[in-house]
N, C-alpha and C positions, 0 to 999 in steps of 0.2 A: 814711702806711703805714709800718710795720716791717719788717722783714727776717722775722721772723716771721710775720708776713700774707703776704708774700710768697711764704715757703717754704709756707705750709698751700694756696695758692691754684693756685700751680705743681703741685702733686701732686693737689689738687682737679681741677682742669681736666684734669690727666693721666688721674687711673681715670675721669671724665664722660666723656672723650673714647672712651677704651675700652669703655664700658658701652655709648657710642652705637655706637660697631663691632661691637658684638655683638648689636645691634634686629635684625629682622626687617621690611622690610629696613635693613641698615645706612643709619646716617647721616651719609656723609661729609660733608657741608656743614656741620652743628653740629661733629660732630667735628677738623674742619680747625680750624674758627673755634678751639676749645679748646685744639687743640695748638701753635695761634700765640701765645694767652692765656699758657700755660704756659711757653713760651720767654720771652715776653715778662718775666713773673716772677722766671726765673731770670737773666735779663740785669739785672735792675731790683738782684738780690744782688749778683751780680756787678760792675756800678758802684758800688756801693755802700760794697764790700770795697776796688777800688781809691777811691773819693775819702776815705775812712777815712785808707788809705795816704798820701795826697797832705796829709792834713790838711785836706781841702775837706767840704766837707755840699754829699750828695747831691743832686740836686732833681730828684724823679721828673720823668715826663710822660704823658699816659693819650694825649697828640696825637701821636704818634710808633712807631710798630709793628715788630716782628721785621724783616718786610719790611726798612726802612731802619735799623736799629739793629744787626743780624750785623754789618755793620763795626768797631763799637765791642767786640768782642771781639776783634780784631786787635791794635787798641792796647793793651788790658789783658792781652796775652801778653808785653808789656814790663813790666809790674808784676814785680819777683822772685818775690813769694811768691805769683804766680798763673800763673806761666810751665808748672810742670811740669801745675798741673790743668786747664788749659786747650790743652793741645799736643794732645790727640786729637780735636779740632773742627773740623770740615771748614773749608778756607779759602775755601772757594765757600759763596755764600749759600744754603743750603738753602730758605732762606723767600722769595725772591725772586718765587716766582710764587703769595705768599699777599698777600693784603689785607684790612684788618678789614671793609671795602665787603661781602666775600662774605660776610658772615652774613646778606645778604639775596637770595643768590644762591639761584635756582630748584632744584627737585631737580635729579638727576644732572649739574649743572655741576663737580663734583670728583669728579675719577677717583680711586678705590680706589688706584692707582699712587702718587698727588700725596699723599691723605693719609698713605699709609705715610711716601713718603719724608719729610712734616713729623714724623712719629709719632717716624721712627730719631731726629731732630735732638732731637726736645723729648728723648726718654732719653737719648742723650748730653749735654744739658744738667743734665738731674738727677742725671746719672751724677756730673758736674762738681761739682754742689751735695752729694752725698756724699763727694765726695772731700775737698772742703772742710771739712767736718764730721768726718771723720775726722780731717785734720790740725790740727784744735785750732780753724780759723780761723775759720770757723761754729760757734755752740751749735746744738745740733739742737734744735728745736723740740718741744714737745709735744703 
């Protein structure tokens, strides 16, 4: 995967996931699932940018989810040139009560509550992955 797959897949999973909030009725349980995907995504750029930095190659993992990977944006706020677009990310794990398990969770197992607050995290992730792009360090995708 590229950084570019990344970025079209993160913003994929982001309108799917809104599309499903907007069924009748809503779909919080795909929509959860998607807005974990989509974090997912942007954390995969974000490692990516610092092992760049470090001089390392990357090496994704599909075994490893939001869930347990929020941590790894703590460290990469010690990268310099990711210190300032990553200061407005919550230092508590947002995704701590997601798991990729619940996409085969029953209906109404996700409260409307649970998916917003994954929904604010995935936009301030992409908000991150704009910011990034703005400042030269990402090419923006097409």
């Amino acid at each position: 995967m590229t950084r570019h797959c990344w970025e079209q897949a993160a913003r994929r999973h982001a309108r799917d996931a809104q599309t499903l909030l907007g069924a009748t009725p809503p779909a919080y349980e795909n929509a959860d699932q998607l807005y974990g995907y989509c974090a997912d995504s942007v954390v995969n750029i974000v490692a990516d940018v610092v092992s760049e930095a470090r001089g390392l190659r990357f090496a994704p993992t599909d075994k490893v989810h939001i869930n347990a990977r929020w941590a790894e944006l703590a460290s990469f706020r010690q990268t310099p040139k990711l210190t300032e677009h990553l200061k407005n990310l919550p230092r508590s794990n947002p995704f701590s009560d997601w798991h990729v398990n619940q996409r085969y969770a029953c209906d109404n197992k996700i409260s409307k509550d649970v998916v917003e607050k994954h929904k604010q995290a995935a936009s301030k992730l992409l908000s991150v992955l704009e910011s990034l792009q703005v400042a030269g360090i990402l090419k923006k995708s097409l």
